[in-house]
C-alpha positions as CSV (number, residue, x, y, z in Angstrom):
1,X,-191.5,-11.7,-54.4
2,X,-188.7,-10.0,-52.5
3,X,-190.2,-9.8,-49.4
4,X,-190.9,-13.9,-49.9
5,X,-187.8,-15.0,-50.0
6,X,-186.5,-12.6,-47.2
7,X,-189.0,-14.2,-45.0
8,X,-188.3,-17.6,-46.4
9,X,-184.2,-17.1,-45.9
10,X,-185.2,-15.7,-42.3
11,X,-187.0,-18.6,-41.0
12,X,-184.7,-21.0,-42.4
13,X,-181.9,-19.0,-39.7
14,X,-184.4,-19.4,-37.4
15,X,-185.0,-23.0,-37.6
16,X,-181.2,-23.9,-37.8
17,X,-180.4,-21.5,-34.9
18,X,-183.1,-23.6,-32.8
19,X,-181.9,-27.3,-34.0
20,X,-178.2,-25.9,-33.0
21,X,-179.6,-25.3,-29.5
22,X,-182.0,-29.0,-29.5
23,X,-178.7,-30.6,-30.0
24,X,-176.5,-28.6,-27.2
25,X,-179.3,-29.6,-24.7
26,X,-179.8,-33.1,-25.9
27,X,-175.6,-33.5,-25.9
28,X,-175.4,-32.0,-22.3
29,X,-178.0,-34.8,-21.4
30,X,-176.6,-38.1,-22.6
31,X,-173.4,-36.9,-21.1
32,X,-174.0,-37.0,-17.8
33,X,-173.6,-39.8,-16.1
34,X,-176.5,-42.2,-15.4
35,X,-176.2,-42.0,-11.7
36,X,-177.0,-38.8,-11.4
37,X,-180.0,-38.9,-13.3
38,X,-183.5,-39.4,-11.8
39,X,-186.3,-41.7,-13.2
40,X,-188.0,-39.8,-15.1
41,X,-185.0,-38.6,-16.7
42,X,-183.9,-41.6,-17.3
43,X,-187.0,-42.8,-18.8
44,X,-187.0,-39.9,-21.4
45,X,-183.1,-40.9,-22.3
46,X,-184.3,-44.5,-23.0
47,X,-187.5,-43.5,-24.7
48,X,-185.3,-40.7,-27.1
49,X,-182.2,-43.7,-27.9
50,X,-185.0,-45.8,-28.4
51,X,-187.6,-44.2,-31.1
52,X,-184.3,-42.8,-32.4
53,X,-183.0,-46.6,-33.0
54,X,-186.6,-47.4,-34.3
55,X,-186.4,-44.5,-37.0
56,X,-183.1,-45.8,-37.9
57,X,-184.1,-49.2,-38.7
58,X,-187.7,-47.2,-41.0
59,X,-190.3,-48.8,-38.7
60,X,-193.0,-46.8,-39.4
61,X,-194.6,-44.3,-36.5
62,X,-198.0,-46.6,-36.2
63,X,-195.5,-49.6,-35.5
64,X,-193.2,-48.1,-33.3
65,X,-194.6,-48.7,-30.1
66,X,-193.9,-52.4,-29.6
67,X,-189.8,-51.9,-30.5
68,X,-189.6,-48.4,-28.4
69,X,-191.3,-50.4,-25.3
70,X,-189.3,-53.7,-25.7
71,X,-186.4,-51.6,-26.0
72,X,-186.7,-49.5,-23.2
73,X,-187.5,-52.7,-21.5
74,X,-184.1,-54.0,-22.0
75,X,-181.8,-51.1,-20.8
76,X,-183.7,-50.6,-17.3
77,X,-183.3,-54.6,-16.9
78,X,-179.5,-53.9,-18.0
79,X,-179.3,-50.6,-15.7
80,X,-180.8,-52.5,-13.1
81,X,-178.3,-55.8,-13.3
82,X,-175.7,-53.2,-13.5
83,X,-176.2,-52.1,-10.3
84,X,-177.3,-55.1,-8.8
85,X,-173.8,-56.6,-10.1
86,X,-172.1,-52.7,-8.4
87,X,-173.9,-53.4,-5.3
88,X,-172.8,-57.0,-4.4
């Protein structure tokens, strides 16, 4: 029983230790600026704010895929008038 609960207490450390380091990474990313950031990295940005926004507002996982899409949908057209509006 001992033994158990050492385990147990041990990869509960574990698991915390990792999610400390998820956040760091994810925190270092979404502070950067957008300009700097390629496609694809921006694409993964919008899909994380996204599904996060959808988990927020309890859509279930099955009906997520509209919102997330519609929603990344909407900050490319934004990023893109953005720049458009820089640019001229």
């Amino acid at each position: 029983m001992l033994r158990l609960s050492g385990c147990c207490w041990i990869s509960l450390a574990i698991l915390l230790l990792a999610n400390n380091v998820v956040v760091a990474q994810t925190a270092q990313t979404t502070s950067t600026p957008e300009k700097s950031l390629s496609k694809s990295a921006l694409r993964r940005q919008d899909r994380q704010e996204c599904t996060k926004q959808a988990v927020q507002q309890n859509i279930e996982r099955r009906n997520r895929a509209a919102p997330v899409r519609k929603c990344m949908a909407d900050r490319q057209a934004l990023r893109k008038a953005s720049q458009k509006k820089g640019s001229t």
